[in-house]
NUKE-281072 format. One record per residue (C-alpha): residue number from 1; x, y, z. Coordinates in steps of 0.05 Angstrom, whole numbers, plus 5000, padded with zeros to 4 digits. Layout:
BEGIN
(NUM; (X; Y; Z))
...
This chain:
BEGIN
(1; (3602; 7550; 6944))
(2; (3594; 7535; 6880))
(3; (3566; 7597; 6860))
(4; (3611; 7638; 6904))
(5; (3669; 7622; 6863))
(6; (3644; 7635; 6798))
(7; (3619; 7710; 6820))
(8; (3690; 7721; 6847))
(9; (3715; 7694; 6768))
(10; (3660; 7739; 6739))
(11; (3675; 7796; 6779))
(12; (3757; 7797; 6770))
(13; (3750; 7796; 6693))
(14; (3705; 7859; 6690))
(15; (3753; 7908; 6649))
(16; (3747; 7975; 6636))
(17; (3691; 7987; 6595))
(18; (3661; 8057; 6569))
(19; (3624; 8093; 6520))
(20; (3614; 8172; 6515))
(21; (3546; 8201; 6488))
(22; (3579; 8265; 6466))
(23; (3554; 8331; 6447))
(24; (3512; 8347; 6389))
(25; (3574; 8393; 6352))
(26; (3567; 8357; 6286))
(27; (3618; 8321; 6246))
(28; (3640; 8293; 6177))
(29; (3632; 8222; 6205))
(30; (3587; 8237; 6261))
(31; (3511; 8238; 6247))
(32; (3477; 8216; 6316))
(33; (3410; 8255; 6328))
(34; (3408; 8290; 6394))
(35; (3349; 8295; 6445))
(36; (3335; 8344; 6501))
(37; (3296; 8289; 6534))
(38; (3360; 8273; 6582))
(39; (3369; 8344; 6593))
(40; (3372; 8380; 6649))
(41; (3405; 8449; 6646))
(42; (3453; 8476; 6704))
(43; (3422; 8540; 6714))
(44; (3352; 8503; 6738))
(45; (3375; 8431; 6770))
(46; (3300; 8400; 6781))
(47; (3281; 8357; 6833))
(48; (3264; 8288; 6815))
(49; (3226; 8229; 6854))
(50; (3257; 8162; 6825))
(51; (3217; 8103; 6818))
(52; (3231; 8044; 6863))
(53; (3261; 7978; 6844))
(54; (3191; 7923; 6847))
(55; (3239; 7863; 6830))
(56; (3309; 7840; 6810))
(57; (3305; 7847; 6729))
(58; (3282; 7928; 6729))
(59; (3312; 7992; 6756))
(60; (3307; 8062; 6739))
(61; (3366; 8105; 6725))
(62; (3377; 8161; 6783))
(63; (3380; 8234; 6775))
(64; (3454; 8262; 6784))
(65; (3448; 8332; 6747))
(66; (3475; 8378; 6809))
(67; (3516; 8325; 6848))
(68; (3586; 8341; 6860))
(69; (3625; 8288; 6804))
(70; (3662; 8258; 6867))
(71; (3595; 8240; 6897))
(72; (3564; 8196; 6843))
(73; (3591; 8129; 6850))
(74; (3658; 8096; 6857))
(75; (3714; 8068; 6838))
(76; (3711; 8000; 6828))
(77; (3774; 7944; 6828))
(78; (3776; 7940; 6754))
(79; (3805; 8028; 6754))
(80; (3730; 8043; 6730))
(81; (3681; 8086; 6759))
(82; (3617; 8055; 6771))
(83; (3548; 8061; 6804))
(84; (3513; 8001; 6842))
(85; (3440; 7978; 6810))
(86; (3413; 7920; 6840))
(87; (3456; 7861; 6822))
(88; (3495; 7900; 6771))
(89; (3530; 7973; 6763))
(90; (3529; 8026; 6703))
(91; (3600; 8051; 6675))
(92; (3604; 8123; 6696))
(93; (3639; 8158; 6637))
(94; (3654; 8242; 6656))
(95; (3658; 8288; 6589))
(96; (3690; 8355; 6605))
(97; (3669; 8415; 6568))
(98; (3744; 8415; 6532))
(99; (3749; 8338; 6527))
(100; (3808; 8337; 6573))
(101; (3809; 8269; 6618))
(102; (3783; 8282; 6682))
(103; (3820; 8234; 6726))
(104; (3776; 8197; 6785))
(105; (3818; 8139; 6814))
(106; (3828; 8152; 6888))
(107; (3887; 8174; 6918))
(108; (3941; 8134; 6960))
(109; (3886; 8143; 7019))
(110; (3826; 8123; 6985))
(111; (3807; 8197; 6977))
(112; (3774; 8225; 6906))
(113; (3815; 8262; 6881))
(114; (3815; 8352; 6883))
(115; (3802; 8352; 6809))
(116; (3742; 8307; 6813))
(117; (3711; 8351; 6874))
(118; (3721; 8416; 6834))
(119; (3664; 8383; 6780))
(120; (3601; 8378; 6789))
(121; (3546; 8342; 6732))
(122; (3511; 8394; 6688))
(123; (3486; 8335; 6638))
(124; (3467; 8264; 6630))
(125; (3457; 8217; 6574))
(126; (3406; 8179; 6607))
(127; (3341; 8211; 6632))
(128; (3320; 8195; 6702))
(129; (3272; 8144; 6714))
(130; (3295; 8104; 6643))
(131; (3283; 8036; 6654))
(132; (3346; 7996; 6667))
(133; (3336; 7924; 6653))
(134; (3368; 7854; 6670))
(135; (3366; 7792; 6650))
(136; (3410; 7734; 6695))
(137; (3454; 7674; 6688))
(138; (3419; 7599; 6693))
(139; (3446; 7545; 6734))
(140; (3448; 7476; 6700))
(141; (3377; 7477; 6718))
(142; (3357; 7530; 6679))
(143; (3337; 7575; 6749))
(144; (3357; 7648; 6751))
(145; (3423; 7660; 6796))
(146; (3406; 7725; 6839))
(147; (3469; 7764; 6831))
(148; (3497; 7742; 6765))
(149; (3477; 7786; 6707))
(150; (3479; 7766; 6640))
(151; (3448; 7821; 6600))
(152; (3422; 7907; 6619))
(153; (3396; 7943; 6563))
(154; (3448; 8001; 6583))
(155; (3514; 7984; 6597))
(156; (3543; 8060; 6610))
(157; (3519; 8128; 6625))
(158; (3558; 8194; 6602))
(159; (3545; 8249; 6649))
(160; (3570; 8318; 6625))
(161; (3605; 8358; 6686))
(162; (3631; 8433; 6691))
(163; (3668; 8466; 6747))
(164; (3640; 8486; 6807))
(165; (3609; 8556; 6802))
(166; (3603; 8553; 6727))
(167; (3546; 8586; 6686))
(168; (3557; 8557; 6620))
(169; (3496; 8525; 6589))
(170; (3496; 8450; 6597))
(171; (3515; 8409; 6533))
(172; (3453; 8370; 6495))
(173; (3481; 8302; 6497))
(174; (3463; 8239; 6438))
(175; (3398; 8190; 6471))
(176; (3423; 8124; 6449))
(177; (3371; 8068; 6442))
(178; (3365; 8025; 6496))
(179; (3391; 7944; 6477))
(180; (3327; 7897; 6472))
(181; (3364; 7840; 6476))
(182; (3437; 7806; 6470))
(183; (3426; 7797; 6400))
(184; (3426; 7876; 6386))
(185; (3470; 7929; 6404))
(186; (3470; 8016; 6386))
(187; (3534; 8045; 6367))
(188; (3547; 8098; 6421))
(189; (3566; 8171; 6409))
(190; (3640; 8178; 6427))
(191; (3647; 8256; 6385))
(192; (3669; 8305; 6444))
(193; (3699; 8255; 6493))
(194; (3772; 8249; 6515))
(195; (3793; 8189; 6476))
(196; (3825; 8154; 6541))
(197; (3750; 8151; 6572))
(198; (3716; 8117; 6507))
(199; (3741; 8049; 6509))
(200; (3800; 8002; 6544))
(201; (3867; 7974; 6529))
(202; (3861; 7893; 6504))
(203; (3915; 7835; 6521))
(204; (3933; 7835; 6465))
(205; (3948; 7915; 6458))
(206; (3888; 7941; 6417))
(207; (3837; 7996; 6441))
(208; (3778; 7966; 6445))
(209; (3698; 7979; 6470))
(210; (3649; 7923; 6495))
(211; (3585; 7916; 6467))
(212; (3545; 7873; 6508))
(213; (3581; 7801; 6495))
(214; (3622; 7826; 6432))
(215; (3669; 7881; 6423))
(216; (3690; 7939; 6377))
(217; (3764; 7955; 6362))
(218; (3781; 8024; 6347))
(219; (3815; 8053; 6287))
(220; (3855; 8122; 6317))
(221; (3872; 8175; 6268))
(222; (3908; 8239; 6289))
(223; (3885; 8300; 6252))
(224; (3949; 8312; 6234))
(225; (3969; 8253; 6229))
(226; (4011; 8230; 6284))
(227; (4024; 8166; 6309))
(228; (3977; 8145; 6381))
(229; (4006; 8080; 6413))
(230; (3932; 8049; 6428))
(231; (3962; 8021; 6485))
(232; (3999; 8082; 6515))
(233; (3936; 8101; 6559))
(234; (3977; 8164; 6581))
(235; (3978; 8179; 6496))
(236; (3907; 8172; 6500))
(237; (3893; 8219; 6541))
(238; (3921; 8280; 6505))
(239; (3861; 8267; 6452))
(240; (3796; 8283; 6436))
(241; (3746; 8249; 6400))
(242; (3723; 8292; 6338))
(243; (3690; 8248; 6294))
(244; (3666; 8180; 6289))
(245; (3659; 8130; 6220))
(246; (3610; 8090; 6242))
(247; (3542; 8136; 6269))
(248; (3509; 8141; 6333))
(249; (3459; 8085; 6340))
(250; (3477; 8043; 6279))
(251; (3456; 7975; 6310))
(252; (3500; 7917; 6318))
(253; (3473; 7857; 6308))
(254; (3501; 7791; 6336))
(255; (3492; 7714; 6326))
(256; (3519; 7667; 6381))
(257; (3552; 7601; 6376))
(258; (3523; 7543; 6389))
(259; (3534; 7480; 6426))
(260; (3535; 7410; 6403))
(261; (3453; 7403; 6419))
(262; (3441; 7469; 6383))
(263; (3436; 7509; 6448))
(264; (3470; 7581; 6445))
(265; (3518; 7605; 6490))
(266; (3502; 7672; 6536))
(267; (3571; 7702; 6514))
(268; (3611; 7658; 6449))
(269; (3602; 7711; 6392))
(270; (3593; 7682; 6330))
(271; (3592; 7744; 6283))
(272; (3571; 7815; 6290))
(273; (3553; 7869; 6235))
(274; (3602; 7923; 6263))
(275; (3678; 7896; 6282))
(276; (3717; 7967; 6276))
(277; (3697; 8033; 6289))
(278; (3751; 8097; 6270))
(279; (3763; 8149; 6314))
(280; (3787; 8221; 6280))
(281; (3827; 8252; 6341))
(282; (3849; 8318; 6362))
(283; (3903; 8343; 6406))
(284; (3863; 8366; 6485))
(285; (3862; 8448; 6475))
């Protein structure tokens, strides 16, 4: 019972978390490396055989390149889309060739929305079979809880979509480095993504982005200038991200505070190297 409660706890604090791989276009700010390694192009969807799960900490990211965007995943309590891995779920983050926000959240009948059917995924930021790894909460005893996650080395997965029926080549999109550990986390590549998809509204009114245990707050500037209430989601979504201050893959390191017997805590961050991250915005075309 015990652990019943504390899953229900765990799982109505989850907030809307995100990160966009964008494209390679480059950037003043912006100098992320891309790789072809996650590619897959549109005009030649391949067939892939995913590996199978062998135990609780390891799974292996699927292949979506030629679903329909309304078939991958779903939308989960918290307003964000998700996909189910085991114990835990990867953010599903969609990038539009334009940047606009492509809106997912069901209708009043539980039914995806038209917009989301008329995409379908041309791109992801993740190549299939990529190890996804877990580690999991201890009990007082120190014994692994089953469904209680504490750490994944990738937290969110940008998959590029297109209209139906469109022959546009696919976008190359940023490989970020997979997270080793909770002490170490990789700046992701927001350049190209609808600003409203790259991060979440705070209590306390700030646009923010997690990073494992920690967070990033966002510094918005309009490129010409404008005011953007971070906490007018509807603002947000009327940008798009053109460059970034801080690059693609810059780790973030983290220390951890400690308890009275010197033990650290899963999720009390000390300190971290990167605390802000600004965001040069355009107005959607």
């Amino acid at each position: 019972m015990k652990r019943n409660i504390f899953l229900v706890v765990v799982m109505a604090s989850i907030v809307l978390v995100s990160g966009c791989n964008a494209g390679t276009q480059p950037s003043a700010n912006s100098t992320g490396s891309s790789s072809t390694s996650a590619q897959i192009t549109q005009e030649q969807p391949e067939q892939i055989t995913i590996k199978e799960s062998t135990d609780k900490h390891t799974w292996y990211i699927k292949n979506y390149v030629g679903m329909n965007a309304a078939s991958v995943g779903y939308t989960a309590l918290d307003g964000s889309r998700r996909d189910a891995y085991g114990a835990g779920t990867l953010m599903i983050v969609y990038r539009t060739p334009d940047g606009s926000y492509l809106e997912y959240a069901p209708d009043d009948e539980g039914n995806a929305p038209e917009e989301l059917k008329s995409y379908r995924v041309v791109a992801q930021s993740i190549a299939p079979n990529t190890e996804l790894k877990y580690t999991f909460m201890l009990d007082e005893n120190g014994d692994e809880y089953d469904n209680l996650v504490s750490t994944q080395s990738y937290e969110s997965i940008v998959l590029a979509v297109d209209e139906v029926g469109s022959t546009s080549k696919a976008p190359d999109l940023t490989a970020l480095e997979a997270a080793p550990d909770k002490y170490t986390r990789y700046v992701k590549d927001y350049v190209g993504c609808n600003l409203a998809s790259v991060g979440y509204v705070s209590m306390a009114g700030t646009y923010n982005d997690h990073y494992g245990s920690g967070f990033i707050t966002f510094d918005i500037t309009a490129s010409d200038g404008s005011y953007i209430d971070p906490s007018d989601v509807e603002a947000l979504k009327g940008y798009v991200v053109t460059a970034q201050s801080v690059a693609p893959n810059t780790p973030i390191t983290m220390t951890f505070m400690k308890q009275s017997d010197g033990t650290e805590f899963d999720n009390l961050i000390e300190s971290q190297s990167v605390e802000s991250i600004n965001l040069t915005v355009s107005p959607v075309a």
